[in-house]
Backbone as ProteinMPNN parsed JSONL, in Angstrom:
{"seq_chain_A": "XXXXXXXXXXXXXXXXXXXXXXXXXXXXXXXXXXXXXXXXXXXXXXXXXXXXXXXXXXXXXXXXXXXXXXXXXXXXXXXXXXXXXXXXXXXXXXXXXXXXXXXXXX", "coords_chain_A": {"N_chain_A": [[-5.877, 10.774, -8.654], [-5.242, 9.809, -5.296], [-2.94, 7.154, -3.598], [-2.22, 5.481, -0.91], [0.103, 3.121, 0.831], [1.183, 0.302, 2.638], [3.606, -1.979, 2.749], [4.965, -5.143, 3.601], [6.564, -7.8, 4.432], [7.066, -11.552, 5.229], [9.829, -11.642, 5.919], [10.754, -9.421, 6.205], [12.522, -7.891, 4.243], [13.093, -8.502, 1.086], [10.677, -8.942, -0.758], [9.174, -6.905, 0.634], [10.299, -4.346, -0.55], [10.507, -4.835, -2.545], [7.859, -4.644, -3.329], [6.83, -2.322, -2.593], [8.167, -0.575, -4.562], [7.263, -1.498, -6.524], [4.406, -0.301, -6.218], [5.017, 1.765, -6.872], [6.287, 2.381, -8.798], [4.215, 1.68, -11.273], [2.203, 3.592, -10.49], [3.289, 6.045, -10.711], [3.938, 6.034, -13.647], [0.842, 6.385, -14.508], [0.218, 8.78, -13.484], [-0.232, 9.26, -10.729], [-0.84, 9.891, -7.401], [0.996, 9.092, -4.92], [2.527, 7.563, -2.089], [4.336, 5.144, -0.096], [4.398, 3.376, 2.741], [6.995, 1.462, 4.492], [7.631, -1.467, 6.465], [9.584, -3.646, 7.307], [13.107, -4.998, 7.743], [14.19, -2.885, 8.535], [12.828, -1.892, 10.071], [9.843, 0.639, 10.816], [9.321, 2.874, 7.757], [9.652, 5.869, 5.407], [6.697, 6.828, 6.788], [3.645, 7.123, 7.124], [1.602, 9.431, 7.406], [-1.613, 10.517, 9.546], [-2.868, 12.086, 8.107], [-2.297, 12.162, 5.188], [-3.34, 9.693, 5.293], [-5.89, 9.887, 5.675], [-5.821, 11.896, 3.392], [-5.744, 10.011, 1.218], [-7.621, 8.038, -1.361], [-7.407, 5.508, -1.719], [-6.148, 2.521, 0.101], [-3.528, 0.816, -0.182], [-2.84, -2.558, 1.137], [-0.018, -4.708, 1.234], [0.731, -6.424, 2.801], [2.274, -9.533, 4.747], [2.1, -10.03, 6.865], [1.354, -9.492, 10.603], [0.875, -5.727, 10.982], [2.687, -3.222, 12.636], [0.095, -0.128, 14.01], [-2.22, -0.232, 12.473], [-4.255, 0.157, 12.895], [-4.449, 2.771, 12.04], [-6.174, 2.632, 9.503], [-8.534, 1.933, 9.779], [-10.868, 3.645, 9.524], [-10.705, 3.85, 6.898], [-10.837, 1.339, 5.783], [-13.221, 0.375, 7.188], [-15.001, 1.848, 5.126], [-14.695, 0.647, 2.341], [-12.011, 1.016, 0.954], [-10.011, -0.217, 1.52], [-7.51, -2.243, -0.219], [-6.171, -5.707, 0.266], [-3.361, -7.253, 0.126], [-1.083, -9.885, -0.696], [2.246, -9.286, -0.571], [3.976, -10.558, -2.664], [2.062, -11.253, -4.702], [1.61, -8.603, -5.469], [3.514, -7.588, -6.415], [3.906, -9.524, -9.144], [1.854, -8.788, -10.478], [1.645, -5.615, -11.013], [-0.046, -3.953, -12.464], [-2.305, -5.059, -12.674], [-3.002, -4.871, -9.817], [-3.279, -2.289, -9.229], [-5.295, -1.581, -10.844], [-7.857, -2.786, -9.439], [-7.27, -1.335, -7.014], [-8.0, 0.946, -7.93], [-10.717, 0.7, -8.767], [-11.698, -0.131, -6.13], [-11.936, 2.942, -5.449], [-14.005, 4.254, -6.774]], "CA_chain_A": [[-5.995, 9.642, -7.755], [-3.914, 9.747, -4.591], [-3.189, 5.791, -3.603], [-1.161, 5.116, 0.025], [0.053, 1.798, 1.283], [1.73, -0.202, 3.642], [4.536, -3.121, 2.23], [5.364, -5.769, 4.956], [6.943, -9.153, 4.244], [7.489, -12.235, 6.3], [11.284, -11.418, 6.108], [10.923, -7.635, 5.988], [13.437, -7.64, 3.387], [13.409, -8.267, -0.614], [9.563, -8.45, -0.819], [8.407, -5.862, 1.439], [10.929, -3.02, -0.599], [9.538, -4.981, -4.067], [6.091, -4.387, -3.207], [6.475, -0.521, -2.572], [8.339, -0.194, -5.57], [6.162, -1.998, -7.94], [3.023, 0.845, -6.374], [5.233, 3.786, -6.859], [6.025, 2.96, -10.199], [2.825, 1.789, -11.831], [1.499, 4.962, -10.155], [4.143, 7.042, -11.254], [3.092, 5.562, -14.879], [-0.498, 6.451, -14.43], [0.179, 9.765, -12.951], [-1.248, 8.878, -9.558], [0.293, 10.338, -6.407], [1.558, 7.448, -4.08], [3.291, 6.949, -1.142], [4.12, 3.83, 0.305], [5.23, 2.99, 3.973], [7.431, -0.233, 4.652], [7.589, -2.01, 7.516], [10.232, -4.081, 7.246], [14.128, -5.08, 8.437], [14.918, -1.581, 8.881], [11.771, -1.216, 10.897], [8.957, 1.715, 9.968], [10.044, 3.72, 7.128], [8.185, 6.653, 5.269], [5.82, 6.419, 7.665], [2.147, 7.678, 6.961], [0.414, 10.403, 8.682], [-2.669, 10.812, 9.577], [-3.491, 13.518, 7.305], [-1.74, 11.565, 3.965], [-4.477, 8.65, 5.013], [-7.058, 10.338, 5.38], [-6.565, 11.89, 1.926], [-6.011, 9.283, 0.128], [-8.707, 7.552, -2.614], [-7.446, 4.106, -1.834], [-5.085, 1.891, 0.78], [-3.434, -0.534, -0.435], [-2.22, -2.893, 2.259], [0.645, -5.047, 0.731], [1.4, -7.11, 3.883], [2.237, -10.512, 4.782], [2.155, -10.044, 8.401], [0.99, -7.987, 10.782], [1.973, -4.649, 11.127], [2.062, -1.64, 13.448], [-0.303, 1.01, 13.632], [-2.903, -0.831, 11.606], [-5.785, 1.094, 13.252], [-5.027, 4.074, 11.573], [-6.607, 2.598, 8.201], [-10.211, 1.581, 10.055], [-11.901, 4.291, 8.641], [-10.776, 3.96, 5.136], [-11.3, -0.446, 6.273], [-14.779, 0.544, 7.148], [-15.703, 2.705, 3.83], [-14.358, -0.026, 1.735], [-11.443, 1.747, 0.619], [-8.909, -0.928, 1.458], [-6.811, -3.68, -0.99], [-5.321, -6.311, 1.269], [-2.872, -8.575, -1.26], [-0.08, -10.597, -0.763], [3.178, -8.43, -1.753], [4.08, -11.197, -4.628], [1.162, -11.136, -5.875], [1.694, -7.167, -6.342], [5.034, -7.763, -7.556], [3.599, -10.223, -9.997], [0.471, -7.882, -11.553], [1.431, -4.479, -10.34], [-1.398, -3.174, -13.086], [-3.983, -5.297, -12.063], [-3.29, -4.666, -8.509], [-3.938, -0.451, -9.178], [-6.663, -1.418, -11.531], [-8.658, -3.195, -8.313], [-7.357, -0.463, -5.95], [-8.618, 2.296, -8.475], [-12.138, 0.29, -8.946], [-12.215, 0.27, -5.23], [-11.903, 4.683, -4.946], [-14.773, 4.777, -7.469]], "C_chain_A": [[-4.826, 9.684, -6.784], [-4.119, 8.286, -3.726], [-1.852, 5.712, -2.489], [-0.639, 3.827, 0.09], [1.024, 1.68, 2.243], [2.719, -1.922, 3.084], [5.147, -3.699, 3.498], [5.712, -7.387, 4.259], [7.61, -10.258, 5.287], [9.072, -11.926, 7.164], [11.512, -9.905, 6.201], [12.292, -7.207, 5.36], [13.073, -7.638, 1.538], [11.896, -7.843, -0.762], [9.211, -7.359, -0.433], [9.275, -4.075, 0.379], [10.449, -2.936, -2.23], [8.606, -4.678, -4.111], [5.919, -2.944, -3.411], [7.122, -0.06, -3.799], [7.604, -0.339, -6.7], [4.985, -0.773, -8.156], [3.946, 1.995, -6.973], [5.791, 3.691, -8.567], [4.987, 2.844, -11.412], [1.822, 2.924, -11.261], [2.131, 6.004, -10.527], [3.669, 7.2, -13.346], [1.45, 6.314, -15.306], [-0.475, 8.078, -13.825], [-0.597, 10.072, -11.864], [-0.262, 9.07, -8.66], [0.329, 9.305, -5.289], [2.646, 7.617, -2.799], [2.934, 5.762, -0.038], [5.46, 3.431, 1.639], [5.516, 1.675, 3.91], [7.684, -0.44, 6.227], [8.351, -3.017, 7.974], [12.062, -4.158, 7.817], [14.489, -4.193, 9.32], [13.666, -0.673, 9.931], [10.355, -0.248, 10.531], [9.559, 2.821, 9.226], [8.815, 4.58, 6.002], [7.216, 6.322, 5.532], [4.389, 7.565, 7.719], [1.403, 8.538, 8.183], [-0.587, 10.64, 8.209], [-3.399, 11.27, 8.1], [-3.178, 12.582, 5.761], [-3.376, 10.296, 3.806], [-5.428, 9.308, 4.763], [-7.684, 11.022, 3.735], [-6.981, 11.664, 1.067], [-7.533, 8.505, -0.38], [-8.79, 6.146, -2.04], [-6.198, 3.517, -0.969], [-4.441, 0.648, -0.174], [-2.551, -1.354, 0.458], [-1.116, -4.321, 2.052], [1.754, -6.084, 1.674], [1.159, -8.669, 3.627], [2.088, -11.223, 6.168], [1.915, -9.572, 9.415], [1.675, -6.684, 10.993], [1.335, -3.94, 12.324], [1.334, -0.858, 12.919], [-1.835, 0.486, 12.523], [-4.606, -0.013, 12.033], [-5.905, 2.548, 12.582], [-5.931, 4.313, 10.176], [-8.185, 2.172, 9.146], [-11.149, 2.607, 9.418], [-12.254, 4.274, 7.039], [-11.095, 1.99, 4.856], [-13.257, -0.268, 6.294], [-15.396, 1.142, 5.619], [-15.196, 1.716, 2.511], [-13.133, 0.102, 0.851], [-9.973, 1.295, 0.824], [-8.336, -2.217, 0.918], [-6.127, -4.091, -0.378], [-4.958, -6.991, -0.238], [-1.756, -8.899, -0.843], [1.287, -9.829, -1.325], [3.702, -9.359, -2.537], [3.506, -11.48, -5.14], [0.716, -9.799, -6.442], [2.908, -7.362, -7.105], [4.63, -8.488, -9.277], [3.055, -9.285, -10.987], [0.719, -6.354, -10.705], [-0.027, -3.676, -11.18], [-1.836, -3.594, -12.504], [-4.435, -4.808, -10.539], [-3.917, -3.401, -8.486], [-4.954, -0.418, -9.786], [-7.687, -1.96, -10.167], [-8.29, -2.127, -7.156], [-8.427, 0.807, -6.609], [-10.11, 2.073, -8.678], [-12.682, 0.508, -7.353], [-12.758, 1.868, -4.507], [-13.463, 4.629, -5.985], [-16.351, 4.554, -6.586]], "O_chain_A": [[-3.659, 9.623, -7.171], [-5.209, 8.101, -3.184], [-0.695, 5.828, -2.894], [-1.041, 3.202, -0.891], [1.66, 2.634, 2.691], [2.075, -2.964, 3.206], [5.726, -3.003, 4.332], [4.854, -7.941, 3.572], [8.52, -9.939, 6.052], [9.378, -11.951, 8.357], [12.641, -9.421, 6.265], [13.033, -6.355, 5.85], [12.824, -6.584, 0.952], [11.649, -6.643, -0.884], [8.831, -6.626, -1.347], [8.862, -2.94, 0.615], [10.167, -1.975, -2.946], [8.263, -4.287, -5.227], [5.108, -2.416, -4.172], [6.629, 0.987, -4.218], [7.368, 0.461, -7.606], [4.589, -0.3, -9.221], [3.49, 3.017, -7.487], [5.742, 4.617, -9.377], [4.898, 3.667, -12.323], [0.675, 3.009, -11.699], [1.459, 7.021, -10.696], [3.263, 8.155, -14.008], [1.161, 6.677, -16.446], [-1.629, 8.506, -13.803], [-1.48, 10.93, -11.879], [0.893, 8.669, -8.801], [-0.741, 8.792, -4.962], [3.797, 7.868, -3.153], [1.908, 5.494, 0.589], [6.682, 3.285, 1.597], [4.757, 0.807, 3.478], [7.906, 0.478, 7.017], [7.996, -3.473, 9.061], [12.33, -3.123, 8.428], [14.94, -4.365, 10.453], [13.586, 0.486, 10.338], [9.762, -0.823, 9.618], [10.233, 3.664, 9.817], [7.653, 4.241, 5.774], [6.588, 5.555, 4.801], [4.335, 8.629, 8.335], [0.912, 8.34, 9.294], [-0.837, 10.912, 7.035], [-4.24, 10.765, 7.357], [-4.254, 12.36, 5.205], [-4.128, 10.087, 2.854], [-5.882, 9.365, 3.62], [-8.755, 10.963, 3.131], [-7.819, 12.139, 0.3], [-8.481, 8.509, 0.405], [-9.869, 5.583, -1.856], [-5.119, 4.014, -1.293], [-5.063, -0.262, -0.722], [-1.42, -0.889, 0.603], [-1.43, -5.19, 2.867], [2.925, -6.408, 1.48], [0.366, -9.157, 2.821], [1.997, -12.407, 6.493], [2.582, -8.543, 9.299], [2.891, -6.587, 11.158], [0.209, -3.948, 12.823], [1.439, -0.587, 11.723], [-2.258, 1.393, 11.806], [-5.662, 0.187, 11.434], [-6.894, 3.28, 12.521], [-6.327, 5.389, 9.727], [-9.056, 2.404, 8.308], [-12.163, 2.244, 8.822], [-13.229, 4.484, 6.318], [-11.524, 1.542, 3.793], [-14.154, -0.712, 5.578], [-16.406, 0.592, 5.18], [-15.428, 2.306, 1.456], [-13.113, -0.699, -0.083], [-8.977, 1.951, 0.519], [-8.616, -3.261, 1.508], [-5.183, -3.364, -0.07], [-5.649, -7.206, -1.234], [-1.174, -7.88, -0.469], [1.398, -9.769, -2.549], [4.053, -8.75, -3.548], [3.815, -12.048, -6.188], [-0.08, -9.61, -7.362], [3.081, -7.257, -8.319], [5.023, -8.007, -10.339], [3.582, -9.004, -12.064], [-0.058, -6.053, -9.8], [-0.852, -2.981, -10.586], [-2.106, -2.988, -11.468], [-5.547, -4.495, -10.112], [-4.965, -3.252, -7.858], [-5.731, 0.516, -9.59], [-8.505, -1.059, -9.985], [-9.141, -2.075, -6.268], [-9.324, 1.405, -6.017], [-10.825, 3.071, -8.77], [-13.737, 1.101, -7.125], [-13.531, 2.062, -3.569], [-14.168, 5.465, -5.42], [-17.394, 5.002, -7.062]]}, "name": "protein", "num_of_chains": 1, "seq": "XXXXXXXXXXXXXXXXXXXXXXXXXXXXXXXXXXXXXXXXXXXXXXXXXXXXXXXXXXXXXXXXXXXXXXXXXXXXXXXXXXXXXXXXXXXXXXXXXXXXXXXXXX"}
């Protein structure tokens, strides 16, 4: 299972760096390959290409606000292939959150 995302918080600070940590280690757990762009204080950081989206199984979009660049997920938006959630409510349930991203790749 390879599982991208995007972490964005009103403050683009504590949340937005909690959120990407919570995916990368309940995917790290699960042996699921992950990377997760933030969007936050420090601006765009590991920042998703093309090619990474396109491979992935499943988005998960971990914002609170909008972000840049948000068109590059429409295809995987259209194919149903994207989890919008609140990043403290990933922080909260990081399982459940990968169990509803991983129901969505199937």
């Amino acid at each position: 299972m390879k599982i991208v995302g995007v972490a964005a918080c009103i403050t683009g600070v504590a949340h937005t760096y909690m959120a990407q940590e919570a995916i990368e280690q309940e995917c790290k757990k699960r042996g699921f390959d992950c990377k997760v762009e933030t969007q936050g204080g420090m601006g765009i950081e590991n920042e998703l290409e093309e090619e990474e989206i396109a491979e992935a199984d499943v988005v998960i979009m971990a914002v609170a606000i909008g972000i840049e660049g948000e068109d590059r997920f429409e295809e995987k938006q259209d194919a149903g292939r994207v989890l919008s959630i609140n990043p403290s409510e990933l922080i909260r349930d990081p399982a459940g959150t990968i169990d509803k991203a991983v129901a969505l790749a199937k």
